[in-house]
KERO-367164 format. One record per residue: x, y, z of N, C-alpha, C in turn; residue in one letter. Coordinates in steps of 0.02 Angstrom, whole numbers, plus 50000, padded with zeros to 5 digits. Layout:
XYZXYZXYZa ...
***
This chain:
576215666455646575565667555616575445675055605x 575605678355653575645686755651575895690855597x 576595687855573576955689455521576605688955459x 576325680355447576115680455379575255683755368x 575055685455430574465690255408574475698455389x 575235699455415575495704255402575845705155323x 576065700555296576415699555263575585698755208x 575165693455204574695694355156574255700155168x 574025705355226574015711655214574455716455195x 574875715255173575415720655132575165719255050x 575545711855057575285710054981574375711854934x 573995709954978573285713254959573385721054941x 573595725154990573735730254998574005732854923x 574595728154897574875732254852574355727654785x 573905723754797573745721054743573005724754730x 572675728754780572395733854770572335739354753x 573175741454759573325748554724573115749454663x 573345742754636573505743354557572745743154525x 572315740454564571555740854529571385748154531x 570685745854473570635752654449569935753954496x 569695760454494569255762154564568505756254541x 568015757554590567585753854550567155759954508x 566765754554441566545757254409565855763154418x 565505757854456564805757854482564595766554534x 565345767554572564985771554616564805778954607x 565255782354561564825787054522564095786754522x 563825779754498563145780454468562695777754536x 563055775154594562625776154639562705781754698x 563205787454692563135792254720562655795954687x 562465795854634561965798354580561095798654609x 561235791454611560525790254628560455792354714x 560675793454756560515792854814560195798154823x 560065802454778559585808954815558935808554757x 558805800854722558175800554702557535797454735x 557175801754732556705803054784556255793754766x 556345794154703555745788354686556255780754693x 556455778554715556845775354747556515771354812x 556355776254847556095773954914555215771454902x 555035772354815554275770954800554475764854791x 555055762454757555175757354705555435752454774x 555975754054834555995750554865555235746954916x 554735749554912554245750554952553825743354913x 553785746354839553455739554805553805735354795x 554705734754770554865727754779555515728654826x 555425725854866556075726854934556595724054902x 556985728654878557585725054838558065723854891x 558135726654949558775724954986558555719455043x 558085717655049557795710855067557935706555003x 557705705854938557945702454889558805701554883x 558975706654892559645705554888560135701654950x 559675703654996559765698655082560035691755043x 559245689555041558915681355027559455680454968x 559585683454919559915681254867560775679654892x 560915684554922561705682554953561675675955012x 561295674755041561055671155084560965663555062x 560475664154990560575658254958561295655554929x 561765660154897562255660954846562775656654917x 562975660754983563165656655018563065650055039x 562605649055043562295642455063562465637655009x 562165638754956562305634554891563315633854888x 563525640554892564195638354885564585634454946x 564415635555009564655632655053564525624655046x 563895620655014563645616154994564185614754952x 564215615954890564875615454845565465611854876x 565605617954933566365615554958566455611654988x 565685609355026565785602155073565915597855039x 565595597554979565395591154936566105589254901x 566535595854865567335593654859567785591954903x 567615595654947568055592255011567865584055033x 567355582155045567115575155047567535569254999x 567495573254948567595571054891568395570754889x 568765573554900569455574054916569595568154968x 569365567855020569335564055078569045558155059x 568905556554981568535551654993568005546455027x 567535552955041567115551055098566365547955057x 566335553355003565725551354953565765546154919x 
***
C-alpha cells in the first residue's frame, strides 16, 4: 500500500509539473492590500457564503454518489 501511494504521489507530482501556474493569483495578490474589501466583506460575508456554498456542493455531491452506488448494487 506504501509503494502505490508513493508511486501515485510521483505520478501527480509529474502531472502537476506540466500545468500551467494558476491564473487567478496575480489578481488576488492584487487585491489584498484593498482597503474596501473588508467594507464589502462586512455587508455581504462572502467567505461565510462561500463556507455554506462548498458545504452544500459537498453534500449534494456526496448525495449523488450514494445514489450511483445504490444503484450499482442494485439496491434502488
Amino acid at each position: 500500500m506504501a509503494a502505490f501511494l508513493k508511486l501515485l504521489k510521483t505520478a501527480l507530482g509529474y502531472i502537476f509539473f506540466f500545468l500551467p501556474d494558476d491564473p487567478f493569483m496575480p489578481f488576488i495578490e492584487n487585491m489584498a492590500g484593498a482597503a474596501w474589501l473588508g467594507w464589502l466583506n462586512w455587508i455581504f460575508p462572502i467567505g461565510t457564503m462561500v463556507a455554506i456554498g462548498g458545504a452544500w456542493l459537498v453534500s449534494i455531491a456526496v448525495f449523488y454518489a450514494y445514489q450511483i452506488i445504490l444503484r450499482w448494487i442494485k439496491a434502488v
